[in-house]
Structure formats: C-alpha cells, structure tokens
C-alpha positions as CSV (number, residue, x, y, z in Angstrom):
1,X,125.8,117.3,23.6
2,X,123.1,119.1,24.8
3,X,121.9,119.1,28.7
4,X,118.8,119.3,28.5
5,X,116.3,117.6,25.8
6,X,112.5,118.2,26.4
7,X,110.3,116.2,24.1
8,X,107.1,115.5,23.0
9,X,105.3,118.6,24.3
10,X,103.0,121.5,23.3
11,X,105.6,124.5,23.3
12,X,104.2,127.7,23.6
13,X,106.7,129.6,20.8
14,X,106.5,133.3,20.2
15,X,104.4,132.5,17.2
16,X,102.0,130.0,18.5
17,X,101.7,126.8,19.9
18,X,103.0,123.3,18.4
19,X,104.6,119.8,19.2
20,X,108.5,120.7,19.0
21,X,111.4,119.2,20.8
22,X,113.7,122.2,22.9
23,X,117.2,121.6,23.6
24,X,118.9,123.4,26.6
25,X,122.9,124.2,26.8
26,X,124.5,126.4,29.4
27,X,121.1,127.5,30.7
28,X,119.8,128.4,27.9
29,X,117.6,127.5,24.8
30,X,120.3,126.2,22.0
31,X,117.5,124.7,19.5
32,X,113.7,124.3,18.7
33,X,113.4,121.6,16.7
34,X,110.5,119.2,14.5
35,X,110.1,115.9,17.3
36,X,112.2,113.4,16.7
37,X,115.4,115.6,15.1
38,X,117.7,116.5,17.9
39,X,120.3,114.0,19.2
40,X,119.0,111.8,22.3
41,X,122.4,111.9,23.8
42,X,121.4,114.7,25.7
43,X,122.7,114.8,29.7
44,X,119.0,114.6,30.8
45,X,115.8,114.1,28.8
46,X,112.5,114.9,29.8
47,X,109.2,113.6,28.6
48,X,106.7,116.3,28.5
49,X,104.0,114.2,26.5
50,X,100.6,115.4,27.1
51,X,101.6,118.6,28.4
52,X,102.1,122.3,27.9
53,X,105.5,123.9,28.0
54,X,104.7,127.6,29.0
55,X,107.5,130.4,29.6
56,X,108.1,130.7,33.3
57,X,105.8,132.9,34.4
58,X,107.4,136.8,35.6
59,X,105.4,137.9,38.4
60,X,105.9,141.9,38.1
61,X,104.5,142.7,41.9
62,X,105.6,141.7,44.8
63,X,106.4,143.3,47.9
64,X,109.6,141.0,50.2
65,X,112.6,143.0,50.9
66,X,110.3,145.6,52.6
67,X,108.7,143.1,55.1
68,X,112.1,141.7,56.1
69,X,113.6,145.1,56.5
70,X,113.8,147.0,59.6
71,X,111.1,149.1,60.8
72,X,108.8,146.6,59.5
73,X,105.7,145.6,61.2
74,X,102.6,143.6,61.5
75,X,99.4,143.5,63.1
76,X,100.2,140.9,65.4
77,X,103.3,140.8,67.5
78,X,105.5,138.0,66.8
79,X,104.4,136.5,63.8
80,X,106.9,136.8,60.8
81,X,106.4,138.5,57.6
82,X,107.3,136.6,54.1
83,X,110.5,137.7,52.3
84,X,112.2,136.8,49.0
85,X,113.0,133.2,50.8
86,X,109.1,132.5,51.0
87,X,107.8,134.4,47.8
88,X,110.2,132.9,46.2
89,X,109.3,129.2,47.1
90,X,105.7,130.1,46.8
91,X,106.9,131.5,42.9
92,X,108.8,128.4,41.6
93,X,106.4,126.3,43.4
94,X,103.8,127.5,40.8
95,X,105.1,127.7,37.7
96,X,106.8,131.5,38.2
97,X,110.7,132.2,37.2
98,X,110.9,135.4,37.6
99,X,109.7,138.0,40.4
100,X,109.6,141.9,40.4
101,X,110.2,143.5,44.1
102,X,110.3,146.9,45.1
103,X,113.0,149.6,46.2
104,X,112.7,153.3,47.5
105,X,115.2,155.4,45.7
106,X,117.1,157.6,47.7
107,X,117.3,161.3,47.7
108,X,121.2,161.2,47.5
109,X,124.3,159.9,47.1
110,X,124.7,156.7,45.1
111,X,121.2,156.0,44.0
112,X,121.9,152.4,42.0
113,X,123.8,151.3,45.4
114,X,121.1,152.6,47.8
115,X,118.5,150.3,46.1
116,X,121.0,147.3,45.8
117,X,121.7,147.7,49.8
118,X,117.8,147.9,50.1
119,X,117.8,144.3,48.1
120,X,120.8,142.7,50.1
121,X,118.2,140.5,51.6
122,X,117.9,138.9,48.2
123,X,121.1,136.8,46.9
124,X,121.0,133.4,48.2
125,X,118.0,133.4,50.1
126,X,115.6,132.9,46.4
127,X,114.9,130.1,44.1
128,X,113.7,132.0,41.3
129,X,115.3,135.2,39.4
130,X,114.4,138.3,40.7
131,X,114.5,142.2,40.2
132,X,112.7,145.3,41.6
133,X,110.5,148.4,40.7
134,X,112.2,151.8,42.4
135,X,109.5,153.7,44.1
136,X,109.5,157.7,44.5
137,X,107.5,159.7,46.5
138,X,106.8,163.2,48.0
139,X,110.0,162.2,49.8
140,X,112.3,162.4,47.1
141,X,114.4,165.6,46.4
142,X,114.3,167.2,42.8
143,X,117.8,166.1,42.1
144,X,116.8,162.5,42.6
145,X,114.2,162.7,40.4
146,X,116.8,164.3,37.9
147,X,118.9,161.5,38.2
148,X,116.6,158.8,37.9
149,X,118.5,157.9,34.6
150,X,121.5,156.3,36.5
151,X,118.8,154.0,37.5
152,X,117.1,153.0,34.4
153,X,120.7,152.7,33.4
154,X,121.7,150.2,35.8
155,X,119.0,147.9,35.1
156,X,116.3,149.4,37.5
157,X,114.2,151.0,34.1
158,X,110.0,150.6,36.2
159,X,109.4,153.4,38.8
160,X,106.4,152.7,41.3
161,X,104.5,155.5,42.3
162,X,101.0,155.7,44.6
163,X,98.9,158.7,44.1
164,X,97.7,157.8,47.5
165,X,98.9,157.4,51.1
166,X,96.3,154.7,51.4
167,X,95.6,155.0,55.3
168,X,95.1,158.6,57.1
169,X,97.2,159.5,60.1
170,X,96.3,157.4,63.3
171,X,97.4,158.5,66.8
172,X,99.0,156.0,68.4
173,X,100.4,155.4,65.2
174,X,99.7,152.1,62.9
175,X,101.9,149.6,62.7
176,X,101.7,148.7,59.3
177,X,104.5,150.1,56.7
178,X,103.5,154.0,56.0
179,X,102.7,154.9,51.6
180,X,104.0,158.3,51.2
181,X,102.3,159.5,47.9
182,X,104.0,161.3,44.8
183,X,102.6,164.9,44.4
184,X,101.7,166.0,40.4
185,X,104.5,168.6,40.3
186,X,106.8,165.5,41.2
187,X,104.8,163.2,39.0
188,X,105.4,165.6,36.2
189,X,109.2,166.0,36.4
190,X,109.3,162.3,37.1
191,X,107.3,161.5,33.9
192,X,109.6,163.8,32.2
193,X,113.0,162.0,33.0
194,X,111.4,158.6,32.4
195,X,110.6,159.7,28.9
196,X,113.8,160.6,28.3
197,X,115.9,157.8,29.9
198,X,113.5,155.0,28.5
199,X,111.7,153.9,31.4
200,X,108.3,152.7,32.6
201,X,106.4,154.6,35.3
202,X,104.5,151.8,37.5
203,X,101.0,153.6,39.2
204,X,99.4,152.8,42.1
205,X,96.4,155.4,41.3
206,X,93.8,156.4,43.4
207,X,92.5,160.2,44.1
208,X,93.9,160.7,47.5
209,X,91.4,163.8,48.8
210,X,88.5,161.7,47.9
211,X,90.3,158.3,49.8
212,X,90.8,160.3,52.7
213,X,87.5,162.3,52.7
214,X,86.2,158.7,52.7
215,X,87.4,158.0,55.8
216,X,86.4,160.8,57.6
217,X,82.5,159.7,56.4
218,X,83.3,156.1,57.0
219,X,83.6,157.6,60.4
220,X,80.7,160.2,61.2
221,X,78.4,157.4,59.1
222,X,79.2,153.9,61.0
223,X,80.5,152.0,58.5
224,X,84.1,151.3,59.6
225,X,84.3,147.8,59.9
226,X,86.6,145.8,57.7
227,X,83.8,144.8,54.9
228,X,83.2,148.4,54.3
229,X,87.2,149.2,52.6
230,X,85.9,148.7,49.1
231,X,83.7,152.2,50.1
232,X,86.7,154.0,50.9
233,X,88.6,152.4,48.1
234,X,85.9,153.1,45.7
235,X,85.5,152.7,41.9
236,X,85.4,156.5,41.6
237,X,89.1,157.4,43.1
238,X,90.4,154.8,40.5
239,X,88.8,156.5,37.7
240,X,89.8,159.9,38.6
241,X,93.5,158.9,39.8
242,X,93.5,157.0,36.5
243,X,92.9,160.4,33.8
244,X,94.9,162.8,36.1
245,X,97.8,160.5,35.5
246,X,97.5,159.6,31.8
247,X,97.0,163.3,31.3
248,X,100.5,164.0,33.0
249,X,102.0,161.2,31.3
250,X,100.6,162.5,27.6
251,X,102.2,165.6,28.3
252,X,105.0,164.4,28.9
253,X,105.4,161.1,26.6
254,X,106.3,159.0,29.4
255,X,105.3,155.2,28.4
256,X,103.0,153.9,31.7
257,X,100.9,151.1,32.9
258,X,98.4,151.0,36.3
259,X,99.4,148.2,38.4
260,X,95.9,146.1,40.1
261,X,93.2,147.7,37.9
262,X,89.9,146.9,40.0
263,X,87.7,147.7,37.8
264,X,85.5,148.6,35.1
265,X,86.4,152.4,35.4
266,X,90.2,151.4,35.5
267,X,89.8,149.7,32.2
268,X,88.0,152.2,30.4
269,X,90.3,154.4,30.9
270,X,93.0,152.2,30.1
271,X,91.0,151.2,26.8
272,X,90.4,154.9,25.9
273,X,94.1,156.0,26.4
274,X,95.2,153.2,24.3
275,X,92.9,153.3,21.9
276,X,94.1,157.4,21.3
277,X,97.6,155.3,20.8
278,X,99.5,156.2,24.1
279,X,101.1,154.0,25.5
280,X,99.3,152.9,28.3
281,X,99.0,149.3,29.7
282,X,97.2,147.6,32.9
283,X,98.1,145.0,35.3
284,X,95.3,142.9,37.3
285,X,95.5,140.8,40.1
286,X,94.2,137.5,40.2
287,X,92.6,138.1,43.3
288,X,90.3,140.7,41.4
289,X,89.7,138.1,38.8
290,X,88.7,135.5,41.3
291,X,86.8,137.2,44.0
292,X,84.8,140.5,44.4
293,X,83.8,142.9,47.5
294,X,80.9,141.1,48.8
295,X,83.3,138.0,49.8
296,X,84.1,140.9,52.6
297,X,81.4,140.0,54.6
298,X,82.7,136.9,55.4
299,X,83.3,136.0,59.3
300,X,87.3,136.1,57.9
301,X,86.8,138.3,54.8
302,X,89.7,140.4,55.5
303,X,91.7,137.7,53.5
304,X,90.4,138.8,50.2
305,X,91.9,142.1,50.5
306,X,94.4,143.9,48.8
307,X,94.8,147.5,48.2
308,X,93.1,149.4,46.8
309,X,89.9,147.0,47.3
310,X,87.9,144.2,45.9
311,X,85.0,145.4,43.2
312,X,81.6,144.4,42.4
313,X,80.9,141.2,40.8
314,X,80.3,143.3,37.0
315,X,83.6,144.8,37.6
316,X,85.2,141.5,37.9
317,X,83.1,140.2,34.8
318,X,84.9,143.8,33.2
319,X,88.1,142.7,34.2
320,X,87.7,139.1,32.2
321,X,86.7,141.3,29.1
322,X,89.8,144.1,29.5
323,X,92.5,140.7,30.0
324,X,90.7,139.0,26.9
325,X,90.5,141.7,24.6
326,X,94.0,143.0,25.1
327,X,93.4,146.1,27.4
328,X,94.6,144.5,30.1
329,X,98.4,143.3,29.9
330,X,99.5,140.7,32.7
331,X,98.3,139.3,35.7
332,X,100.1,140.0,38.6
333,X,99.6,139.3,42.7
334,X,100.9,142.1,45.1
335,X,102.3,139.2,46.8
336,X,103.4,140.3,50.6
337,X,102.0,137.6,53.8
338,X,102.5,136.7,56.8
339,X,99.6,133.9,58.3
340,X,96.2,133.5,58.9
341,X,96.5,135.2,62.2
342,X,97.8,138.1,61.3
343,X,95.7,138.5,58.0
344,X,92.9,138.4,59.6
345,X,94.0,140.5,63.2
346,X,92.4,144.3,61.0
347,X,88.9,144.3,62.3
348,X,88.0,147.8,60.4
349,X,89.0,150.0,57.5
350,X,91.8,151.4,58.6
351,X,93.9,148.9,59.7
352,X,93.1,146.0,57.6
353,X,95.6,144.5,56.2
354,X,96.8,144.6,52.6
355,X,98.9,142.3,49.9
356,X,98.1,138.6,49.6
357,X,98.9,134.9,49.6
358,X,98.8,134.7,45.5
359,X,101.5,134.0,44.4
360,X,101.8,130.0,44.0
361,X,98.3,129.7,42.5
362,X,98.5,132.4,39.7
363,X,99.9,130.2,36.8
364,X,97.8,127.3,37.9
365,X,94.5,129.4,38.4
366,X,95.0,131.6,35.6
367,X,95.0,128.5,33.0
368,X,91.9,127.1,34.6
369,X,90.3,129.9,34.9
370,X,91.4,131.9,31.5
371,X,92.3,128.7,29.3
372,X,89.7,126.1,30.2
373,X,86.4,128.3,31.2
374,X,87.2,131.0,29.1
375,X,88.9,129.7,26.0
376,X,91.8,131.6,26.2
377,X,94.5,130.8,23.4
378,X,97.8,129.0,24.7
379,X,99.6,132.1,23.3
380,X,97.8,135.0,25.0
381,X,98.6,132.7,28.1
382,X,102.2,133.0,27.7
383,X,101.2,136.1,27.3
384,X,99.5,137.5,30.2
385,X,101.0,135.3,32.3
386,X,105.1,135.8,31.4
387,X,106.3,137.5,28.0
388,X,104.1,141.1,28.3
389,X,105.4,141.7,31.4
390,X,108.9,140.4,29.9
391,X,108.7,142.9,27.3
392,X,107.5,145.9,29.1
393,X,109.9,145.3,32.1
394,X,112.7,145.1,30.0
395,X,113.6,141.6,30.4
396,X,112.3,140.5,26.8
397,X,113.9,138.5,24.5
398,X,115.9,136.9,27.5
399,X,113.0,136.3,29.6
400,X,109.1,135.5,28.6
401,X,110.2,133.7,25.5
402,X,110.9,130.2,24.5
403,X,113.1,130.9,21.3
404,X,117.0,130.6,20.9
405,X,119.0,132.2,23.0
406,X,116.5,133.2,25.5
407,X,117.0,131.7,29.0
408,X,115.5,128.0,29.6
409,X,112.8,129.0,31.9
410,X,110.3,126.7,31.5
411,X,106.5,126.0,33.6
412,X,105.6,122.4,32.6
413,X,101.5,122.4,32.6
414,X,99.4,118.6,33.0
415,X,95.8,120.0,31.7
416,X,94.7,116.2,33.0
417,X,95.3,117.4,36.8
418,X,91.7,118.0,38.5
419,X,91.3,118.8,41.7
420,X,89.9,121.0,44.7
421,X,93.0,122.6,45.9
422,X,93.6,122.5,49.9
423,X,96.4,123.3,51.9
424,X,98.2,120.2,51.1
425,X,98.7,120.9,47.9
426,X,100.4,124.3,48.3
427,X,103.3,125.3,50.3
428,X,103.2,128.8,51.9
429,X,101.9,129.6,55.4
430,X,98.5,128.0,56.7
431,X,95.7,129.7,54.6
432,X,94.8,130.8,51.0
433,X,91.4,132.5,49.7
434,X,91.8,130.0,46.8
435,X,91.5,127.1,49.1
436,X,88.7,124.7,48.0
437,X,88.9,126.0,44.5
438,X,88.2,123.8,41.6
439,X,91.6,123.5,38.8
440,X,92.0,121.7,35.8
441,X,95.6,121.8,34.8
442,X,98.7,123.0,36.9
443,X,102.7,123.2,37.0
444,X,104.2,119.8,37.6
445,X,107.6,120.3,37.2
446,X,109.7,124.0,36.9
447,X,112.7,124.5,35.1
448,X,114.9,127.8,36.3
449,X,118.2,128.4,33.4
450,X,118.2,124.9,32.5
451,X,117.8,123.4,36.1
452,X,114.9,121.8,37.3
453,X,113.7,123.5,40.4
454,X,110.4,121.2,41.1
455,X,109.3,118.0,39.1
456,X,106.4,116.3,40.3
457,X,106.0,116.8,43.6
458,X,109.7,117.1,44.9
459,X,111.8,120.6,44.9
460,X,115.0,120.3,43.1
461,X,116.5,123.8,43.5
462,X,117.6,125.5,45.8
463,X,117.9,129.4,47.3
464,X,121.0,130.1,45.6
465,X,119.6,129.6,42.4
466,X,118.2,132.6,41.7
467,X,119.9,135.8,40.3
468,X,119.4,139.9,39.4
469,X,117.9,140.2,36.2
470,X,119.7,142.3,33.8
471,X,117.1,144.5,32.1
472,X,116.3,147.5,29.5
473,X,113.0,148.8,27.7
474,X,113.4,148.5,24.1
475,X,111.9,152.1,23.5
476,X,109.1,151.2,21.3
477,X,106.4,149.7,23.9
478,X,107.2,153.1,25.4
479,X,105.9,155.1,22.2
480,X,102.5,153.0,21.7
481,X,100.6,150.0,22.6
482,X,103.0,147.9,21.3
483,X,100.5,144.7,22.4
C-alpha cells in the first residue's frame, strides 16, 4: 500500500510535462504511473486536478546560521535577524524544499566538524531540507585550502568565494557582518584542489580596487546617499571580476558558476565562457529579475537592495534573455532579513543594508513571471527553479527530480490563483518589495519526503522536519556545460 497517491495532475517529469498519477512510499517516489493504474488504497490521496506538480524548489543562497551566530549585528539595536527557523518557514511556505546556507571553513583542525558546529543552529529549528556552501577567504591558511577535499568529501562539494570586501573600512567600525575577500594566488590554489576533488567553486565577483576606488569618489563627488550603491557596485567591476576569474578557473579546470549575475556584462561573459565549452554557469536573483536601480530612489528604496546592486532596466530585460536561452542556470534569492525597520535604517552607500525578503515569493513569482508573461516551458521551470541547481550542487537524482527513487518533494501550483499579493498573504516579517505585485498561479499545498508541509492555507509540518542533504557532483557538469 502506498502512502501517498497524487492524481490527476500535470507532473513536471525529467522528460517533460504530462497527466500521470505519482505514488509515494517511505518518503519517496515508488511509481509514475498512466491516471487511473495505481491502487486507490493508498494511506492518503490527493487530488491535484487542475494543477501543476513542480519539484520542490532548491534555493541555492541563503544566508541564516550567520545572522543567528554570535558577533552578528544589525543596523538597528534590538531587532532580530532571520535564521534557518524563519527562512525556512518563508521556503516551504512558497513552494521551496530545499535551502543552501553558508559556512566559513576553518584554517585547522577538523575542517568537516568546524562547519557542522557553525550549522548547529540548524537541526530542529527548519521545515525544509537544508545544506550549505563553505566560504574561504584571505583568511584561510594554505593547508586549509589543501584540504578542502575532506570537505567535498563529506558532503560540503560548493565553495563561496567574494572577490570583494564589499564595504571599505569605517572608523567607528560598522556593524554589519565584515566580507573578507579571497586573493588570486588563493583563488588559484583553491581552483586547483576543487578540480581535483570534484567540487563547484561558488563566486561572488566583483573587482575590488575599482569597488573601493568607487567609494573614495562617491565621497569627494556627493553622491553617497543610499540610491547611489548601484555606482559603486557598477556593471564594470562585474565584468572585470567576472574574466579574471574564468581565466583562473580555465587554468586550472575548476567547474564554476557566479552567484547574483546583475547584468548584461555578467551574462556575456557567462555566454562566452560557455559557449568556448567551460564549464561555467550563473545564478540570478529574482530581485534582479523584478526590479532595477532606479526603484532606489524611492522614499524607502533601500529595500530593493542586495549586493552587489540593482542594474538598469536593459540589464534586467538581459537577464530575462540569459535565464531563457540557457546562459543563465537557476534563480536564487540571497535570502538574509530582519524587518522593515532595520532594512531600511542605511541612509547611504556604505552602510546600506544587503540580502533580502525573497525567499517565499520565488516559486510563485517566477511562474508568473517566467511561465505566464514569458512563455516559459513547464520543464525549464523545474528547471531554473529546482533540478539545475539539484544537479550542480550535487543533490541530483535525489533532489530536483520527480522520477523513482528520488525524494517526494513536491510544490503543488493552482495557475487559476490571481491576485495582488499583500502582506496577508505571505508570512515573514512586515514588508516585501513584491508587495502589490500582480501573480497568476502559486504553491497551494507543499509536500517535504512524502509529508505535506502546507496544503491550502494551513502548515502541516513542522521544524523538525527538515534534514542535512547528503550531496556529491557527478563530475561531468564540472567538465562542460552540461545544461
């Protein structure tokens, strides 16, 4: 007898779209099967008539552990930062299974235990599946960097790095969480070892000497409020942060992808890497997709912002084009909050504040906006939405597929829902920049391993559910463009 029974819905399979009836057993898919075919004896049954049956979406970029950590800080005193509990409420809310986090690696000692200690905030305080990215910088010693293997071995196989410290030295000192940037002679070695060991090397990438001589004309020019950060952040240190690293990752033949391209630079270099058959991918936000630099100017149009910065409407329009035609790979939200108050508390380049409230209207806003306007396939959905992040995070067949064997993680999509979003209908904080935005379709009901974590209104699951995903890079979407 099977658990779970789903009928009568448009599954998104690995090789397209169709009416098919999925049985779950022991949280997992046991059978796809022609409607009509499988036993209704099933513990639970579930109509999905008239609605799409999506993978559950894998958000690859989040920041949580780190706000709940010590040492870190916010603009204004007293108001909490978002951890796994509330990303991951925000995440199954919406449609999204499976959430990627981040970890500094040590310089010594045990190196896999170090980044599980860092992620100790994690079990039982989540409702959807989690793992993390482990992020080295100029802080990291050679022999850490030599023995990055134990960690792509252990199921940590993505390493973040930012080619940028974002933010130059203040005196008093910010109190926002410091970047330390990854020098090129670390970069290299890094590249080197990932190569080897099979794993993905995650880049934030921006030309730092050009970011930080911004700032210094930001300063003698006048322009250092808030709406100005897209000027610091500009299109140029993309593009030159972008070829620097592909260069040092071709010399190497370390497999790569650029986490929140912002623009039409960013993709062209993207493009022309791939299209010279490295294996380069890219990651957008759907904050770029949505909005672009002039929202800034807005009374409150530090909201918008994530690093590195919000483009120019054309870039955005360049974005659509790079996600459509394959150059892009999977959206994503640097997910990392705390409220309205605080969000908005950075009044000028410097201190505004990054990440964003995202991450409960990706799935929802990315089928309006990708499916519906822009006549995306159901399949490239699934796509850029849950299986190529699957696949180049290592998580792929078990995650990002609906296909036997693979987990039952399911998003349950009603294309008849229209509606202006508000704050009612979402469940994080007390603002998002998607507020008053039109959607047709959204996640109605969210099945985790066979459990059903919301349905229609009402959350089901609870913050044990969630567990460490077990994960490995099958080697060849590290030697190509492998979609």
């Amino acid at each position: 007898m099977l658990d779970l029974l789903i009928t009568g819905g448009t599954v998104v399979l690995p090789n397209g779209a169709a009416v098919v009836d999925v049985g779950v057993q022991d949280g997992r898919v046991a059978v796809v099967a022609a409607p009509g075919t499988l036993p209704d004896d099933a513990v639970d049954i579930l109509d999905a008539t008239g609605r799409i049956v999506t993978p559950g979406g894998i958000e690859p970029h989040i920041h949580a552990a780190a706000n709940v950590r010590p040492g870190a800080h916010q603009l204004v005193a007293g108001v909490p930062n978002a951890g796994p509990l509330e990303h991951s409420l925000g995440a199954i809310w919406g449609g999204t299974t499976t959430v990627v986090d981040f970890a500094p690696a040590p310089s010594e000692g045990d190196l896999v235990g170090g980044v599980h200690d860092f992620l100790s905030v994690w079990p039982g305080n989540t409702y959807t599946d989690y793992s993390a990215h482990v992020i080295y910088s100029n802080r990291n010693s050679a022999d850490s960097i030599a023995r990055v293997g134990e960690l792509i071995g252990n199921d940590f196989p993505s390493v973040k790095i930012f080619t940028t410290n974002i933010r130059p030295p203040a005196d008093p000192p910010l109190t926002l969480t410091p970047i330390a940037r990854i020098d090129n002679g670390r970069l290299a070695d890094l590249t080197a070892q990932l190569a080897r060991h099979d794993g993905v090397l995650a880049v934030h990438a921006e030309d730092d000497e050009v970011v930080m001589y911004n700032y210094l004309l930001a300063q003698q020019r006048g322009i250092w409020d808030w709406y100005n950060v897209h000027l610091i952040h500009s299109k140029e240190v993309e593009d030159l942060a972008f070829r620097d690293v592909i260069r040092i990752a071709e010399q190497n033949g370390a497999g790569m992808y650029f986490v929140h391209v912002t623009g039409s630079d960013g993709v062209n270099a993207v493009a022309a890497a791939r299209s010279r058959g490295l294996a380069v991918y890219g990651e957008v936000l759907t904050l770029a997709l949505s909005f672009n630099a002039w929202q800034y100017r807005e009374a409150d149009g530090m909201k918008y912002h994530t690093y590195p910065s919000l483009k120019y409407p054309e870039d955005g329009s360049d974005l659509w084009a790079g996600l459509l035609g394959n150059n892009l790979t999977f959206t994503a939200t640097d997910s990392s909050f705390t409220t309205y108050l605080d969000k908005t508390a950075g009044r000028n380049v410097q201190d505004i504040r990054g990440g964003n409230i995202g991450i409960e209207i990706r799935m929802g806003v990315n089928y309006t906006e990708a499916v519906v306007k822009r006549g995306m396939s159901l399949t490239q959905y699934a796509n850029i939405t849950s299986t190529n992040a699957a696949r180049l995070l290592g998580m792929y067949p078990r995650k990002g597929a609906i296909a036997p064997g693979s987990d039952a993680d399911f998003a349950i999509i009603d294309p008849g829902i229209r509606k202006r979003l508000t704050m009612d209908d979402l469940h994080l904080r007390d603002y998002s920049p998607w507020e008053g935005w039109e959607v047709q379709g959204w996640p109605t009901t969210v099945i985790l391993r066979g459990k059903v974590m919301v349905d229609n209104g009402e959350l089901l699951g609870d913050p044990g559910d969630g567990q460490l995903v077990q994960r490995r890079i099958d080697p060849a979407v590290l030697q190509r463009p492998a979609f």
